[in-house]
C-alpha positions in Angstrom: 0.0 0.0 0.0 1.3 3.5 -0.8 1.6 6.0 1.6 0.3 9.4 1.2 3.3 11.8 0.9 3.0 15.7 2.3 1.7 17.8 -0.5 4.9 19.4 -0.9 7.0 16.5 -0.5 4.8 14.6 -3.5 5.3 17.7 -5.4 9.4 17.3 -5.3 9.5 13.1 -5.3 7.3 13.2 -8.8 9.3 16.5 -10.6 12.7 15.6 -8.8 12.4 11.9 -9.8 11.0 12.2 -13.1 13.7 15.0 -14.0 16.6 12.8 -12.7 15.5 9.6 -15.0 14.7 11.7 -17.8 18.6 12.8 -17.8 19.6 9.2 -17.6 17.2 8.0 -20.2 18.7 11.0 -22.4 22.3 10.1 -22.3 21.1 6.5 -23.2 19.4 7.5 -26.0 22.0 8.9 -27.9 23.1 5.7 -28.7 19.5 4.5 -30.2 18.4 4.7 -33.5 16.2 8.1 -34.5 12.9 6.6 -34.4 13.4 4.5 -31.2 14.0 7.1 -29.5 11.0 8.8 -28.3 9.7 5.8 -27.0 12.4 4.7 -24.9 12.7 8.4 -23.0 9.1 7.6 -22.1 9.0 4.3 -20.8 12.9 5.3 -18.9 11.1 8.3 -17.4 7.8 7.2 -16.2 7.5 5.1 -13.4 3.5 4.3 -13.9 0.8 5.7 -15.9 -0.3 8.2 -12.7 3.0 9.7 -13.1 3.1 10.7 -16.6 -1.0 12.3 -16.6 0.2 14.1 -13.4 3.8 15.7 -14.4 2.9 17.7 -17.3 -0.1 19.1 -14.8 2.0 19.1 -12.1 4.9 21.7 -13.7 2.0 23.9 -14.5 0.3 24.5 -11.5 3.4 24.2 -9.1 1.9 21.0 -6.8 1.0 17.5 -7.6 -2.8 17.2 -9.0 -5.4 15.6 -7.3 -6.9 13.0 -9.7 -8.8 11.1 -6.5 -11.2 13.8 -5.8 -10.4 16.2 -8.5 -12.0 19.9 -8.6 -10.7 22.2 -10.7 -11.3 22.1 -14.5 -7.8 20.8 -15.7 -7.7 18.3 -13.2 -10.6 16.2 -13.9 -10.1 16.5 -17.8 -6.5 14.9 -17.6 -7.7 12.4 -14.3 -10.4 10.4 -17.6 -7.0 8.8 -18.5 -6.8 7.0 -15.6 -10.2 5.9 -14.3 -12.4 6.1 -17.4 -11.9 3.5 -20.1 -14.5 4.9 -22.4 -13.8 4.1 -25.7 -15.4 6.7 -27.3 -12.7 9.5 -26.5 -10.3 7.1 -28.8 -12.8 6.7 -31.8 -13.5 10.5 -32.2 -9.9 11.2 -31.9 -9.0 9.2 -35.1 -8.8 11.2 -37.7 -10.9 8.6 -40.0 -13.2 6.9 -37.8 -14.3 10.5 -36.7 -15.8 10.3 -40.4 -18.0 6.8 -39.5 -19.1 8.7 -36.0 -20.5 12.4 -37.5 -22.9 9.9 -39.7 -23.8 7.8 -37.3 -24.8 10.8 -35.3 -26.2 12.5 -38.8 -24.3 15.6 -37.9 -25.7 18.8 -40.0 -22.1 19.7 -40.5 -19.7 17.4 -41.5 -16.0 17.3 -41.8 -14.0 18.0 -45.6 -14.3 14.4 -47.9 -12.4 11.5 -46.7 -11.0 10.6 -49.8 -8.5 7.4 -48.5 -6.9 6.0 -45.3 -3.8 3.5 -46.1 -2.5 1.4 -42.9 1.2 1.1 -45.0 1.7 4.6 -46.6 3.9 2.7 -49.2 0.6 1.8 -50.3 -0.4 5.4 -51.4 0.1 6.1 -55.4 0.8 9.9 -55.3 -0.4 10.1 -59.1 -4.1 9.4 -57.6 -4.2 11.9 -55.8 -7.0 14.7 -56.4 -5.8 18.0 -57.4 -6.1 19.6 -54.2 -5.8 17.1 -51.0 -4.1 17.4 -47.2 -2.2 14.3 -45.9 -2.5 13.5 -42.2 -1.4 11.1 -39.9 -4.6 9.7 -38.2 -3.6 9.5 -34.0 -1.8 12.5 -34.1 -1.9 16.5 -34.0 -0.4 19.0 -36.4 1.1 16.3 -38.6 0.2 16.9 -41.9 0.9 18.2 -45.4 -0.7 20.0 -48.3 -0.6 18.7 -51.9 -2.2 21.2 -54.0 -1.8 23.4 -57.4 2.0 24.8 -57.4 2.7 22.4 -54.6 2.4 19.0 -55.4 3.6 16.2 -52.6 6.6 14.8 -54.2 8.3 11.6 -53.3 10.7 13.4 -51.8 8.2 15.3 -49.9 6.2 12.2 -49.1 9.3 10.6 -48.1 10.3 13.5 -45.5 7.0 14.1 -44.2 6.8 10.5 -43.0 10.6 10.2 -41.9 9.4 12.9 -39.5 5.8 12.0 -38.2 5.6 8.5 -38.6 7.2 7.4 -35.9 6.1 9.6 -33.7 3.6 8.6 -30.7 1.5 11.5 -30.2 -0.1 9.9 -26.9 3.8 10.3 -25.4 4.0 14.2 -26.0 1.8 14.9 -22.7 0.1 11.4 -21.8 -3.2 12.0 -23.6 -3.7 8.2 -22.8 -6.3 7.8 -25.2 -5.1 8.2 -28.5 -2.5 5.3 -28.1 -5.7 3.4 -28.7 -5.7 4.8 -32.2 -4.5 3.1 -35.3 -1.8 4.7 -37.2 -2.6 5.6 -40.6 -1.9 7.8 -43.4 -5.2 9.7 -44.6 -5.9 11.6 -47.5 -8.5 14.5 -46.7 -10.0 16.7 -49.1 -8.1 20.5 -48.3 -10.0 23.7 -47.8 -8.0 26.3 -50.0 -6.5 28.7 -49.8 -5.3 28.3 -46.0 -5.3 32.0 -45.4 -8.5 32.5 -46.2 -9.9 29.9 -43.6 -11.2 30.7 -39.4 -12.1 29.0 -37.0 -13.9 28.7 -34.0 -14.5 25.8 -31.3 -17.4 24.7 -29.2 -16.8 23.6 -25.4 -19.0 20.9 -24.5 -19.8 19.3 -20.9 -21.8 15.9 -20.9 -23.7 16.8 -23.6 -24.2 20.8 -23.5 -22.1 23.1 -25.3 -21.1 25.7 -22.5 -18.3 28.3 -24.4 -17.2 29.6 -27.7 -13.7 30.6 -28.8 -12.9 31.9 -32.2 -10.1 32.2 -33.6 -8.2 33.9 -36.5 -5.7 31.8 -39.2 -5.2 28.8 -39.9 -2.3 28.2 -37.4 -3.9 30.3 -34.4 -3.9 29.0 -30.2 -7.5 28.3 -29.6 -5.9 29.4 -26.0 -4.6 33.0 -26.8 -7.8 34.3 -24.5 -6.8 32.7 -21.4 -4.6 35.7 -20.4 -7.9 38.1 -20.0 -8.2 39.0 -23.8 -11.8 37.1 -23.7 -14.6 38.5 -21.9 -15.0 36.9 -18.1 -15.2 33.3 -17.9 -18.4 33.9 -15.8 -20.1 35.7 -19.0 -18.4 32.9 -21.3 -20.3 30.2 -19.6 -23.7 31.4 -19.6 -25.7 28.7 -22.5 -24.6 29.9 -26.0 -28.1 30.5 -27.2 -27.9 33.7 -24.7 -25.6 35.3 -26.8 -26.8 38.0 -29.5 -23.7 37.8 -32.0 -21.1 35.1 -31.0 -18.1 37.3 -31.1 -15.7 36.6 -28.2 -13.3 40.3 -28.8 -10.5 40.9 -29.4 -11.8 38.5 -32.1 -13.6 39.2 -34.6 -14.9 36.1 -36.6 -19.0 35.9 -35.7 -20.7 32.6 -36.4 -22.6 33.2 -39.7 -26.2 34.0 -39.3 -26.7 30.8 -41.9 -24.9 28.0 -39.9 -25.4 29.1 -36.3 -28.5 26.5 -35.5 -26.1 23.9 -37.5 -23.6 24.8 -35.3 -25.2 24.3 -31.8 -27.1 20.8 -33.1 -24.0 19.8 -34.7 -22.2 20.5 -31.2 -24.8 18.9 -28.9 -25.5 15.8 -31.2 -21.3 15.0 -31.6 -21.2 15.8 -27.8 -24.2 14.0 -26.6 -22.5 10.6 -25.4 -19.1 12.6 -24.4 -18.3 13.5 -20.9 -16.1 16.2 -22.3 -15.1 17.6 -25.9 -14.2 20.4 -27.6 -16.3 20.6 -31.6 -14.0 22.5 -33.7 -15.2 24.6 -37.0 -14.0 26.1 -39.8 -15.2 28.6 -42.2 -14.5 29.3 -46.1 -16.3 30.9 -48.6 -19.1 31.0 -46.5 -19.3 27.5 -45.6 -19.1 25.8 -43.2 -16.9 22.3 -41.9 -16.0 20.2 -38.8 -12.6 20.8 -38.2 -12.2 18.5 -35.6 -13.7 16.1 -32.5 -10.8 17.4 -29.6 -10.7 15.1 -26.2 -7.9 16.9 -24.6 -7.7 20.4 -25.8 -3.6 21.7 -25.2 -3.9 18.5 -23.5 -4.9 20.4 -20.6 -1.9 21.0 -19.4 -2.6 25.1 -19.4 -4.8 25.7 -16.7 -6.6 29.0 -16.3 -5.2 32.0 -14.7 -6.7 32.0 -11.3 -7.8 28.9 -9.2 -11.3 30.5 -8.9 -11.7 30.0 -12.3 -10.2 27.0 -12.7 -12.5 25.5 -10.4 -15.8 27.4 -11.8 -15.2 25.6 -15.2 -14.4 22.4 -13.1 -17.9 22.9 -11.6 -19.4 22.2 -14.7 -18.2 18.1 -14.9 -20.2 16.1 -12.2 -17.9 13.0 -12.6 -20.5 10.7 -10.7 -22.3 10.8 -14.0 -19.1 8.9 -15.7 -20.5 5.7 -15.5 -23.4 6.4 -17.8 -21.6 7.8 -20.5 -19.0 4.8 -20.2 -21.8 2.5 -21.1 -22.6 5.3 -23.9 -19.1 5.3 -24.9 -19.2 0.9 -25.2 -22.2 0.8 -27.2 -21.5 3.2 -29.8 -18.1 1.8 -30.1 -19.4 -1.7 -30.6 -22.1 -0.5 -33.4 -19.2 1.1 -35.3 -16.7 -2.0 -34.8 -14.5 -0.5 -32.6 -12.9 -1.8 -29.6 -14.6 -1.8 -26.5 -11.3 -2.4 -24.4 -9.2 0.2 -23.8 -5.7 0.4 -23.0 -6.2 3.2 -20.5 -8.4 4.2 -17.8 -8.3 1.2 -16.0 -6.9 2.8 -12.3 -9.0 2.5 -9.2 -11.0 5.2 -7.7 -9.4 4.4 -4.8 -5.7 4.3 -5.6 -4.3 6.3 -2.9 -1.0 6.9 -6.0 -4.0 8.9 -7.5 -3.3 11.5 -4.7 0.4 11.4 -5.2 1.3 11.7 -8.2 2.0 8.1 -8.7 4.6 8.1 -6.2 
């Protein structure tokens, strides 16, 4: 049985130890090739699962989290990993199956064509390619490319792309446990061009109900760039969307169109209905409007909120007795579509006293 460290003294056993085997691991590492690299710093660093969810969180808020009887927003978001094994978060994560879900659910707005998903991207004939398409790598974030007029993917191209991504585990960058659940494959999306002329904005959702908007500006924009007080208060954010007169969040200024604003919200609510937590992204071209995006762990909450107050306001928002309800959600969904209904993560006790320590 573990023993229940002094906050502090948690705090310095899980950053102290994790820092100290993270040096080892490095110098060991050297001598590994490229690609086997990342996963061996990970597995050398981490003693147990509860240590790598909490150290990310940890370094951010100065203390070791509380994923036993978590409060604040941030805390309950990244404590799923450990003690929800919902398969669901996994399936909207994947960059195809998302595809299979938004018509299951017979979403209003849908995400750009899915034109082809290869397992073994040898497999992908670059001269059958549409005219305009963007590559991605299914379990992972930010890994992508554009083939399009003037700049075609070349071999070459092709070749560099996946000698930098493919190897990569995206679930290792910050422990977003669920998408090592994903399978890894190259897809080929239809691209929304040109790039510049694309915004976006995102939908917060809690069990169900779309609570915030955030818009942003570009294509390569942080979502999170309004957590410093350039949003209007959190309190005013949070009111039910259907309050507000003209969805602008200033400094901002990208309003949902008039013509896809009751797509929006259903599109939100319907994608979000058997989700404890998820964030619906958007984007607009040309006045139309697409899914961007189904996003579990948004900056895989490891950026908290300013203050603790309102940390803990948005916290209040996820009633985690109501977990087990969307589990059984989560399971039968997955099963209609074919998907797994045993996860690889979530499977900690509720009553793991390492939940209060950070894994030590």
């Amino acid at each position: 049985m573990t023993t229940c460290l002094p906050s502090d003294t948690a705090f310095h056993a899980l950053v102290d130890g994790v820092a100290r085997r993270k040096a080892l691991a490095e110098k060991q590492a050297r001598s590994l090739p490229r690609t086997a690299r990342q996963a061996f710093l990970y597995d050398a660093t981490f003693q147990n699962e509860i240590e790598a969810v909490a150290y990310p969180l940890a370094l951010a808020i100065g203390r070791v989290p509380n994923f036993a009887t978590p409060t604040t927003y941030c805390e309950k978001m990244r404590s799923l990993y450990l003690i929800h094994p919902n398969p669901l978060m996994s399936l909207v994560a994947d960059k195809v199956e998302m595809h299979r879900y938004c018509d299951l659910m017979d979403a209003p707005i849908r995400p750009p064509k899915l034109y082809a998903a290869f397992d073994d991207p040898s497999e992908l004939d670059l001269s059958d390619l549409p005219q305009t398409a963007m590559l991605k790598i299914s379990d992972g974030c930010k890994m992508n490319i554009l083939h399009g007029p003037g700049m075609p993917v070349t071999p070459f191209a092709l070749r560099r792309f996946l000698n930098r991504y493919w190897h990569v585990d995206h679930w290792r960058r910050h422990a977003e446990l669920h998408y090592r659940d994903i399978p890894r494959r190259l897809l080929v999306e239809e691209a929304l061009l040109p790039i510049e002329s694309l915004t976006e904005t995102c939908v917060f959702c809690a069990f169900g109900t779309p609570y915030m908007s955030l818009n942003k500006t570009g294509y390569s924009a942080d979502v999170h760039a309004g957590r410093n007080g350039g949003y209007i208060a959190l309190e005013e954010r949070l009111k039910p969307l259907e309050r507000y007169a003209d969805f602008v969040t200033p400094p901002y200024e990208v309003a949902w169109p008039e013509r896809h604003r009751a797509a929006m919200l259903e599109t939100a609510r319907r994608l979000s209905a058997p989700l404890p937590n998820c964030r619906i992204d958007f984007m607009f071209i040309d006045d139309r409007c697409y899914l961007g995006e189904i996003t579990i762990s948004s900056a895989a909450f490891t950026k908290p909120y300013d203050s603790l107050d309102q940390e803990n306001l948005l916290g209040s928002l996820y009633d985690l007795t109501r977990l087990p309800d969307f589990l059984e959600k989560g399971r039968a969904i997955a099963h209609s579509l074919g998907w797994p209904v045993d996860t690889s993560f979530g499977h900690i006790a509720p009553d793991d006293p390492r939940l209060l320590t950070g894994g030590q």
